[in-house]
N, CA, C and O of each residue as an XYZ file, in Angstrom:
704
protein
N      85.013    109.697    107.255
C      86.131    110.581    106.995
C      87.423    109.775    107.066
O      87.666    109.115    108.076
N      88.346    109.809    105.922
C      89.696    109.545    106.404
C      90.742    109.718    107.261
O      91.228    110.845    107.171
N      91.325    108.914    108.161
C      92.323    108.936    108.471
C      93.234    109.376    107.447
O      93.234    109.195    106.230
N      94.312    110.237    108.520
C      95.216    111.192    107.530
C      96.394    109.991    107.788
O      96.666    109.445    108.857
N      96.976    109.773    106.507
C      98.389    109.119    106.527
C      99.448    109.591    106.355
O      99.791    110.180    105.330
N     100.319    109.348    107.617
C     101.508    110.060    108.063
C     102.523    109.227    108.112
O     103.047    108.568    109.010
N     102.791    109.436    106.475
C     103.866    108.204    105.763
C     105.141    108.902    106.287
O     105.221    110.129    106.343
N     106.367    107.876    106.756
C     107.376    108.162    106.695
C     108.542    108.657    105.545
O     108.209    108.477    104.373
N     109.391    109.043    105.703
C     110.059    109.690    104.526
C     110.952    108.112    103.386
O     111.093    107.957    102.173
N     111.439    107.054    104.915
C     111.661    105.544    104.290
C     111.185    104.736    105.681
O     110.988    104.967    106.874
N     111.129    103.536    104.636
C     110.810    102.897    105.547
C     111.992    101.437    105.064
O     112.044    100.939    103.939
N     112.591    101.133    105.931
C     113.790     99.973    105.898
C     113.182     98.717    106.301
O     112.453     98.507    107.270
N     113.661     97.791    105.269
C     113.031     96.646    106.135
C     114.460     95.822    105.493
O     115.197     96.517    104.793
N     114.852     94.352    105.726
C     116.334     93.717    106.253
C     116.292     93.831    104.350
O     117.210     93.075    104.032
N     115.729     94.353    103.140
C     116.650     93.664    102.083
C     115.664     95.179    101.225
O     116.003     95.512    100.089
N     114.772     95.755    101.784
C     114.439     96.516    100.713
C     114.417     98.014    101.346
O     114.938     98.286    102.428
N     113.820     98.832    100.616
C     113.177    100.334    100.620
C     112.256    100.588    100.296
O     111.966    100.505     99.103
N     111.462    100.978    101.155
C     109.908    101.220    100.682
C     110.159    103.531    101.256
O     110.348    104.086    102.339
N     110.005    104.047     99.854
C     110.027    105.387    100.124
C     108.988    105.918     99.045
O     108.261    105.118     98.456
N     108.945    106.974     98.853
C     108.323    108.122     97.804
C     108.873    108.084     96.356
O     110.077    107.856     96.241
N     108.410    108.207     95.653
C     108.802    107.871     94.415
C     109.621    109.200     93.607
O     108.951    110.220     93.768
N     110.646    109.413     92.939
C     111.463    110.463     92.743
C     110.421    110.223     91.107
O     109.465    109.568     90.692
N     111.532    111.381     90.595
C     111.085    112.112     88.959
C     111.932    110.890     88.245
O     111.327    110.296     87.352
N     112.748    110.627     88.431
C     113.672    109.498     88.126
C     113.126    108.039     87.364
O     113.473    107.402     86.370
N     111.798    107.864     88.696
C     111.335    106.574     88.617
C     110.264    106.602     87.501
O     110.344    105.577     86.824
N     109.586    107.186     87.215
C     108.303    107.531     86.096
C     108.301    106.413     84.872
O     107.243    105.856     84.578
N     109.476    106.121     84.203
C     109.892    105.758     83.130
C     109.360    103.861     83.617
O     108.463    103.119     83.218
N     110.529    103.713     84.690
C     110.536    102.513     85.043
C     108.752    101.526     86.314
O     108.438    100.418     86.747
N     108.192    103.056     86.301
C     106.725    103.125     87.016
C     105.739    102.824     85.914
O     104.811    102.023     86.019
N     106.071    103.648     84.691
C     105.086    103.045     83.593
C     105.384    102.003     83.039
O     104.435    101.233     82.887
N     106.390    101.654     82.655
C     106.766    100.037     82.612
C     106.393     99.259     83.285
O     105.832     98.364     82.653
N     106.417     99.039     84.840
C     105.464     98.451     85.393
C     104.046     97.964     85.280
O     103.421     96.911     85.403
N     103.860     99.081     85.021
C     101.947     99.540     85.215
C     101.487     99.220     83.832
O     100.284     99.371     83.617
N     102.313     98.766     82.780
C     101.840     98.141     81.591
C     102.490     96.711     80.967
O     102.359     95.993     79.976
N     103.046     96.762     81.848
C     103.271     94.742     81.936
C     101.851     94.238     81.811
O     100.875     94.596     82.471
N     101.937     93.055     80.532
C     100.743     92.195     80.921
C     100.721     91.302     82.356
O      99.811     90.727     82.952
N     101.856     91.431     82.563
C     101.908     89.925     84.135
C     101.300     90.664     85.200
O     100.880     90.169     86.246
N     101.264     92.303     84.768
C     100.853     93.171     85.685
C      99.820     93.335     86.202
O      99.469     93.307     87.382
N      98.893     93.662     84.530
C      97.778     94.169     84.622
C      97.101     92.992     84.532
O      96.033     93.375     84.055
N      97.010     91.801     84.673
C      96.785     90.502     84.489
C      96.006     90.215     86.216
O      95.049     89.472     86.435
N      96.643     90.918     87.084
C      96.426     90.296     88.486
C      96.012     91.770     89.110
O      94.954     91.732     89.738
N      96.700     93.151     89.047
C      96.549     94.335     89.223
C      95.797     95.060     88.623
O      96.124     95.483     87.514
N      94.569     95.400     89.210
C      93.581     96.555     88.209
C      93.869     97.937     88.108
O      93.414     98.713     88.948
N      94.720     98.410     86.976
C      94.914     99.503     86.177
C      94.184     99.564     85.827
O      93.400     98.646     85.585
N      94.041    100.908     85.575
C      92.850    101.924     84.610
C      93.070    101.685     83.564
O      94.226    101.786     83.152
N      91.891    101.217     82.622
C      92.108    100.894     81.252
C      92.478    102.727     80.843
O      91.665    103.538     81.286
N      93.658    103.260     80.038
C      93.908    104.455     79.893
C      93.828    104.698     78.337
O      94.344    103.836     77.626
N      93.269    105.720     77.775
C      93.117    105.363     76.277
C      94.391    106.135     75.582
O      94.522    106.128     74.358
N      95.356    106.825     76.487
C      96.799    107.180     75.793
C      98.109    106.604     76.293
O      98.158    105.564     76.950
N      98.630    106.957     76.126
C     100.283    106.996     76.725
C     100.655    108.095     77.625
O     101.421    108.174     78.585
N      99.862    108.937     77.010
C     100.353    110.795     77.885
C      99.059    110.456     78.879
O      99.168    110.971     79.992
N      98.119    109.845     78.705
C      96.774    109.663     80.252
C      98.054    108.508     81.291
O      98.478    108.905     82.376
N      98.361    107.522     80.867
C      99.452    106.684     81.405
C     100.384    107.652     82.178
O     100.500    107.475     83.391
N     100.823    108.309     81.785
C     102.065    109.111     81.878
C     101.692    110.008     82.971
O     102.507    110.301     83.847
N     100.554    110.436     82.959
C      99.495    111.484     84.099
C      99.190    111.021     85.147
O      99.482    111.588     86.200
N      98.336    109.543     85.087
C      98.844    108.679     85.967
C     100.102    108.347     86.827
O     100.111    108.510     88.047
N     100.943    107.969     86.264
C     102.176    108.058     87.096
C     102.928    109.548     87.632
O     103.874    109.491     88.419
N     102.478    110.681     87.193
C     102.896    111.872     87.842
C     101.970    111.819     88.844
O     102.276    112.296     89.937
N     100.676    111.229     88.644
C     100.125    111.665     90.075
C     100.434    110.781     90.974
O     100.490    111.125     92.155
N     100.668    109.606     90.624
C     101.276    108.665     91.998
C     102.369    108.787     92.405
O     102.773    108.022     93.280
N     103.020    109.602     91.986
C     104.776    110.211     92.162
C     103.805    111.355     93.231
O     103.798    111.077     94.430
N     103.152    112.391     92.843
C     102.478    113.195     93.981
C     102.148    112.574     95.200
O     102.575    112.968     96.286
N     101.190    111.345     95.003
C     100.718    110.477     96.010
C     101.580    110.634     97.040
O     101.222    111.286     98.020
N     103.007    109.987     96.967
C     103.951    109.234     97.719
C     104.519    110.263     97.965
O     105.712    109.967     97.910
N     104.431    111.271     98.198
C     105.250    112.112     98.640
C     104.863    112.371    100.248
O     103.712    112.418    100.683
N     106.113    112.531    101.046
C     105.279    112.237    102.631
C     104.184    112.945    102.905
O     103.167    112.555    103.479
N     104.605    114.780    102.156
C     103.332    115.907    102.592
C     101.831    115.389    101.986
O     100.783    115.678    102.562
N     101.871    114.693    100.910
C     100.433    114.200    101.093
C     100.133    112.684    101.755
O     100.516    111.516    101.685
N      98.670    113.995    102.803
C      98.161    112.744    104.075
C      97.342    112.142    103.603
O      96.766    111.578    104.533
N      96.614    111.728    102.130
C      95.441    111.454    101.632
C      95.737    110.358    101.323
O      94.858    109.508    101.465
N      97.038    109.937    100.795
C      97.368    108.287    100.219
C      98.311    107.330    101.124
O      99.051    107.669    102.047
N      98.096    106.165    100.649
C      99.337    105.578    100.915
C      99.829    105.301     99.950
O      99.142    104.637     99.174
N     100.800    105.554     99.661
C     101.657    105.178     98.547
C     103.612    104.955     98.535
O     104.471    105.833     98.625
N     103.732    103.855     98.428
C     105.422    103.688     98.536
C     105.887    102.803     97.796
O     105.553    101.626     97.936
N     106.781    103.220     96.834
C     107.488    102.722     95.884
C     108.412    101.661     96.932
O     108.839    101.974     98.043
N     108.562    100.514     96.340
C     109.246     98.918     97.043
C     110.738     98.813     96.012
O     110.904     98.055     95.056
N     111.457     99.571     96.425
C     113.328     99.623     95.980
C     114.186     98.087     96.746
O     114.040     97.531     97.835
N     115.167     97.787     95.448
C     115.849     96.709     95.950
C     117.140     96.918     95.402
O     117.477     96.447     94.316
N     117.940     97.679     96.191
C     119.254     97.891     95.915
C     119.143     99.245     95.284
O     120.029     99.548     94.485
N     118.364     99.942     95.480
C     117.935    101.331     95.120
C     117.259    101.575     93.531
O     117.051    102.633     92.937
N     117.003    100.105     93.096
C     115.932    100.298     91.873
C     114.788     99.651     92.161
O     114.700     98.633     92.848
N     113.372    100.595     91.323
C     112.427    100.132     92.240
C     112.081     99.235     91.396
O     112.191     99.195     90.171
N     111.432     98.145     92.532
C     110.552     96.531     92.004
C     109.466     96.691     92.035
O     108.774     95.898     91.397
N     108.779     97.837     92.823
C     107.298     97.651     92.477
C     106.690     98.879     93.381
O     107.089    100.039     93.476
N     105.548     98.196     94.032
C     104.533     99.433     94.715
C     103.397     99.057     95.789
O     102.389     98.477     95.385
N     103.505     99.296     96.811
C     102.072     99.515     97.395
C     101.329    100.596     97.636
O     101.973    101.643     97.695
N      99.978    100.688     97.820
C      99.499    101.376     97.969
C      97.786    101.578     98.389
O      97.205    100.498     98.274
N      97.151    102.360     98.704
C      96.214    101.838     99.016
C      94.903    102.127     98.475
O      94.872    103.329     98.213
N      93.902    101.611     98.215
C      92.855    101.379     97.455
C      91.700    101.426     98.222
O      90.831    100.555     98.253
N      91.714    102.393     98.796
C      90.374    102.962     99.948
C      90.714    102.987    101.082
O      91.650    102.310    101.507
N      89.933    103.868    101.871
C      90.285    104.377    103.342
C      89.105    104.942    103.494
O      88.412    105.564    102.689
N      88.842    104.509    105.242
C      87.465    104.995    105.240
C      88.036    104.516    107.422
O      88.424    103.619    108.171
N      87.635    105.985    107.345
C      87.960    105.847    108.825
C      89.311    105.334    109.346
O      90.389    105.717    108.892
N      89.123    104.150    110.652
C      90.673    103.495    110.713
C      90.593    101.942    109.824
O      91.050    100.884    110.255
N      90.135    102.063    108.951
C      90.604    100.813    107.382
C      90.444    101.331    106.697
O      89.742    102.297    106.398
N      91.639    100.269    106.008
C      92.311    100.524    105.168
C      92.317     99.672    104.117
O      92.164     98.506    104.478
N      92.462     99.855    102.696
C      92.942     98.311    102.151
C      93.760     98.662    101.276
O      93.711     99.705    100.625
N      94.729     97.634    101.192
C      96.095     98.202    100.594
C      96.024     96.814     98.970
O      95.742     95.616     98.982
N      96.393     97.675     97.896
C      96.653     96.792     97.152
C      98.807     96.667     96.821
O      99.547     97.212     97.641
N      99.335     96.006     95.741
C     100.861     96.253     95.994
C     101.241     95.383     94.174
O     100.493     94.697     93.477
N     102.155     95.661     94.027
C     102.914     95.203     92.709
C     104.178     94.888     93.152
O     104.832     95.678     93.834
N     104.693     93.491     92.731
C     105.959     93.252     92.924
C     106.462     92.845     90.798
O     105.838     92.184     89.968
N     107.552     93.479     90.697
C     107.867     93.874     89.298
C     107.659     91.805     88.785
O     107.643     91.080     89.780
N     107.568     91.291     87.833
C     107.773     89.826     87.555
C     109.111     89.427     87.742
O     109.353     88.552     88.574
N     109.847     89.852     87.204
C     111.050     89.360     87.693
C     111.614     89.143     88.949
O     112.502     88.336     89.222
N     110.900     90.104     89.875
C     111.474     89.912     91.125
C     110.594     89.038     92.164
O     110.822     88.938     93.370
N     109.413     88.352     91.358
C     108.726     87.239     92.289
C     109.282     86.396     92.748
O     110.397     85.948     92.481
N     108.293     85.997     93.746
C     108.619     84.642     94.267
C     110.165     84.446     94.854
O     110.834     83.431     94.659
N     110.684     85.817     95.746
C     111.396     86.073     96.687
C     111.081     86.241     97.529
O     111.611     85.480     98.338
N     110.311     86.991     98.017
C     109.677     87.298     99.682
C     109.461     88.376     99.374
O     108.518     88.782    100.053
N     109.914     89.337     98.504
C     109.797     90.796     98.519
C     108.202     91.261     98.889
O     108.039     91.911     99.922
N     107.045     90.932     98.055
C     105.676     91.691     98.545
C     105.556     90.999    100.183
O     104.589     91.429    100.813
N     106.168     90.292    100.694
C     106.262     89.694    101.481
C     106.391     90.945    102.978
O     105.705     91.480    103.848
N     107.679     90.869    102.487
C     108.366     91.858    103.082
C     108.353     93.086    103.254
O     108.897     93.879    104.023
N     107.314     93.148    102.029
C     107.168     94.844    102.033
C     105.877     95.119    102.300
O     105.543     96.303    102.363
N     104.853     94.022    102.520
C     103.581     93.950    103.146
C     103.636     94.351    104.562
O     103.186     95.434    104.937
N     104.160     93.528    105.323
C     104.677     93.146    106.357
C     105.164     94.804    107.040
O     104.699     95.416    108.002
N     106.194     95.137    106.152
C     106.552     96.786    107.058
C     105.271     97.636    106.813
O     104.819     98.180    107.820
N     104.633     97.832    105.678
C     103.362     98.730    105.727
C     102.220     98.436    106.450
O     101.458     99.296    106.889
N     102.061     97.055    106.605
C     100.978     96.717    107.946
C     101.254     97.329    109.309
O     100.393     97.777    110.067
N     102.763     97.284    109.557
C     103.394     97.589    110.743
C     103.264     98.903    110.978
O     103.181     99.372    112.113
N     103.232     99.742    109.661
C     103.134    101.357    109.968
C     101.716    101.763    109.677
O     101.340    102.898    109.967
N     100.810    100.778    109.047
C      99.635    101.390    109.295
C      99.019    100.915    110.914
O      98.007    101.426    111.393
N      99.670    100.073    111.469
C      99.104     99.779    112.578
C      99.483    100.872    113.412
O      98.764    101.204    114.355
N     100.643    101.511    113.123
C     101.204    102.582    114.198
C     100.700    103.995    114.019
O     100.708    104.904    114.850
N     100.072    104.009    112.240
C      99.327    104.989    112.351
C      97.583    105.314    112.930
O      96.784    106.227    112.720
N      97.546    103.930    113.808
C      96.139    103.778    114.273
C      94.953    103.066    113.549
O      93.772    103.171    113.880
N      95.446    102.315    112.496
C      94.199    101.962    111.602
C      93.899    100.209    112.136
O      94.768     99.362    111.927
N      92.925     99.945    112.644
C      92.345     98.683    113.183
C      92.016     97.656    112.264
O      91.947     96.486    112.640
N      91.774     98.050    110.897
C      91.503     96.455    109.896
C      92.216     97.241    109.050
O      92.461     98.446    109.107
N      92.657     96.024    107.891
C      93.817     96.123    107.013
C      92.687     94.862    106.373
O      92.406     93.768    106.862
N      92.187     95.532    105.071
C      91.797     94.516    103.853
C      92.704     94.485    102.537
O      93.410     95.470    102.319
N      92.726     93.315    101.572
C      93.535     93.743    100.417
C      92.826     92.323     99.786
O      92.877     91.154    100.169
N      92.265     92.863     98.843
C      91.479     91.836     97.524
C      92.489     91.197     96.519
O      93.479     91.803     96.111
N      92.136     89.829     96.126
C      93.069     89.616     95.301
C      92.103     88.877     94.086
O      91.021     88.480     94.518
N      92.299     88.689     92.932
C      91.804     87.805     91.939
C      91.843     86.233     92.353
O      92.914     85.710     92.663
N      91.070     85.774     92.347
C      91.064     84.394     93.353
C      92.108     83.445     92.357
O      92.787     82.484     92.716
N      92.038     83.825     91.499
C      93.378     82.867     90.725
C      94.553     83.000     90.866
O      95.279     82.233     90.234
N      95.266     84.196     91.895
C      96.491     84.794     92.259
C      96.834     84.429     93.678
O      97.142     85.109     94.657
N      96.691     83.227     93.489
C      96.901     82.712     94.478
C      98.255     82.656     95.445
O      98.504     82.093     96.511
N      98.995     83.506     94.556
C     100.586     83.501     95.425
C     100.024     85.164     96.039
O     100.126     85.282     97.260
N      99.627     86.033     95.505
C      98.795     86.968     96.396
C      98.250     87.023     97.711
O      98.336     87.874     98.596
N      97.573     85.740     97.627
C      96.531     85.094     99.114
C      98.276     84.864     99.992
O      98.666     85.207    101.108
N      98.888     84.210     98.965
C      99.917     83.577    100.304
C     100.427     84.874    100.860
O     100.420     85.108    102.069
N     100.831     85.637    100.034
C     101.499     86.622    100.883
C     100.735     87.218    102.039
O     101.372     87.286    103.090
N      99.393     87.700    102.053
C      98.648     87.778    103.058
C      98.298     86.786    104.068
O      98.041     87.203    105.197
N      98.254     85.650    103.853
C      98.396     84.505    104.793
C      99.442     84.623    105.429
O      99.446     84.494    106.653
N     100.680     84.926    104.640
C     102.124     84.933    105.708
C     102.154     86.100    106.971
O     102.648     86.019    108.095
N     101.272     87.428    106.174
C     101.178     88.281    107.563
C     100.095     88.000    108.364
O      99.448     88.770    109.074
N      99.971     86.870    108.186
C      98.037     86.530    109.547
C      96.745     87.009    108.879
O      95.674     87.009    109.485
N      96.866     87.372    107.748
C      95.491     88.263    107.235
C      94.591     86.649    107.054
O      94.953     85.533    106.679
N      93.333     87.196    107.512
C      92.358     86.325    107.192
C      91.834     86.219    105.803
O      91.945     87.240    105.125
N      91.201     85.016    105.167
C      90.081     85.306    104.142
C      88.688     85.717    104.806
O      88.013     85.322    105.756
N      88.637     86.276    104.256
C      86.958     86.701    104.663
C      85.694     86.091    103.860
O      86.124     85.315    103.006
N      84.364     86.169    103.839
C      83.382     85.546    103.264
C      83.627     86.647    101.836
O      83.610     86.166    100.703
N      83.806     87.859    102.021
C      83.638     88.609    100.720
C      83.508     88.122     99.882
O      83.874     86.948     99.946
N      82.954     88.564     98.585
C      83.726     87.980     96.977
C      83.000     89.178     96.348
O      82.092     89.876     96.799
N      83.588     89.214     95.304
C      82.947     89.808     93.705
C      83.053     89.709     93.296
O      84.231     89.434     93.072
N      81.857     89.690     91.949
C      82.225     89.253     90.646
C      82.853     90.879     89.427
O      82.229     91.849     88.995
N      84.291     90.446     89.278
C      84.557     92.144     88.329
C      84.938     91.943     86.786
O      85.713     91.124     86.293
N      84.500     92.503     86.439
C      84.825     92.886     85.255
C      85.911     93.615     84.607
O      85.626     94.812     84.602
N      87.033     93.385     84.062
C      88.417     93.796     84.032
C      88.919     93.526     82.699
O      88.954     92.354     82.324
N      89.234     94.272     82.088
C      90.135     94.272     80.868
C      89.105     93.136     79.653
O      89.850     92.436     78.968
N      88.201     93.013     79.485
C      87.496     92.120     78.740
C      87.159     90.755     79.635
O      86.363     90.027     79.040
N      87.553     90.281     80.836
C      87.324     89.174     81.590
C      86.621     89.422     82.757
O      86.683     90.510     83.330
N      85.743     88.189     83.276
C      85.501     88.332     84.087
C      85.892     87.913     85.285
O      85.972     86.693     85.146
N      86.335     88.313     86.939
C      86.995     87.610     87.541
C      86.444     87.636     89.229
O      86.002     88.565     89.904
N      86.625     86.562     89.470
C      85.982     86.276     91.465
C      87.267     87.622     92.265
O      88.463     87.480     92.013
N      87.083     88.082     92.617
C      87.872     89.205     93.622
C      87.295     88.540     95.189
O      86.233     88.659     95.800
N      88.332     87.941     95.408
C      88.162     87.827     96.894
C      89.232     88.676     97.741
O      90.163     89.316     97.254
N      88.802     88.515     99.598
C      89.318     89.577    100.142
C      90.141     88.456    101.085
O      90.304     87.239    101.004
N      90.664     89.711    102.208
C      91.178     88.898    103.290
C      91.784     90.140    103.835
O      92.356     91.045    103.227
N      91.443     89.944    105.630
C      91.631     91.068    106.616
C      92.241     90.603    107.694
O      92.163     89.545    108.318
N      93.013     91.806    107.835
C      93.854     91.571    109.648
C      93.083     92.526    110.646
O      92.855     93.659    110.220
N      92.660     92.214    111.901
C      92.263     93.238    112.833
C      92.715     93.379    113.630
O      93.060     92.370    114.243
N      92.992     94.504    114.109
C      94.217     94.889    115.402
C      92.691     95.094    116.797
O      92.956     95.380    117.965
């Protein structure tokens, strides 16, 4: 059974905003979510419309809203436009595993960094004991960011199948 997540309304950390995603953001959420640099490292749903796309992002706008305890989900704002997203990609008891998008342009600042870092901190406070998050073993600035919060690699791997390629998915976990 899941742990219920009892997301805050924001969460501040020294340069960003990690909150709920407004009606506002949708436009600049599907833009995201269909970047090739995106979907390149991030597994999106192959979607066969624009309006299934579009459905998608209304429901992750639902997600992030604090009253639902079922997700994690928080839009990553920098100067009050958002750069990207975490969120999480299974829950099962107290673990968790969180996947996250930082927009391309705004790499290779610290930002998933930073915004890893506060959601570890609040899932730890919401009681959850391991924190996993898989990355494409070729995304290797991915691994770093989890290396920077202490997350281990683990033995895991898989082999997935994604967008016409095939790719090693390795993991890496923190345990409280």
């Amino acid at each position: 059974m899941a742990r219920p997540i009892k997301k805050k309304a924001m969460i501040q950390t020294e340069r960003l905003t990690l909150k709920p995603y407004s009606a506002q953001d949708a436009d600049e959420l599907l833009d995201i979510l269909t970047m090739p640099e995106v979907t390149d490292t991030f597994m999106v749903p192959k979607m066969e419309s624009r309006r299934c796309l579009e459905e998608l992002v209304q429901k992750l706008i639902s997600f992030s809203q604090v009253e639902d305890d079922k997700h994690l989900e928080y839009g990553i704002y920098l100067n009050g436009k958002i750069i990207g997203f975490i969120n999480d990609c299974g829950i099962e008891d107290d673990e968790i595993e969180i996947g996250y998008v930082v927009h391309p342009r705004y790499q290779g600042c610290g930002y998933a960094t930073e915004a890893v870092h506060a959601v570890i901190t609040e899932l730890r406070e919401m009681g959850f004991r391991k924190i996993t998050a898989g990355y494409f073993a070729e995304n290797t600035a991915s691994l770093r960011v989890m290396e920077k919060y202490g997350m281990r690699q683990t033995d895991e791997t898989e082999e997935e199948e994604y967008h016409g390629r095939k790719h090693i998915c390795k993991y890496c976990e923190l345990c409280f």
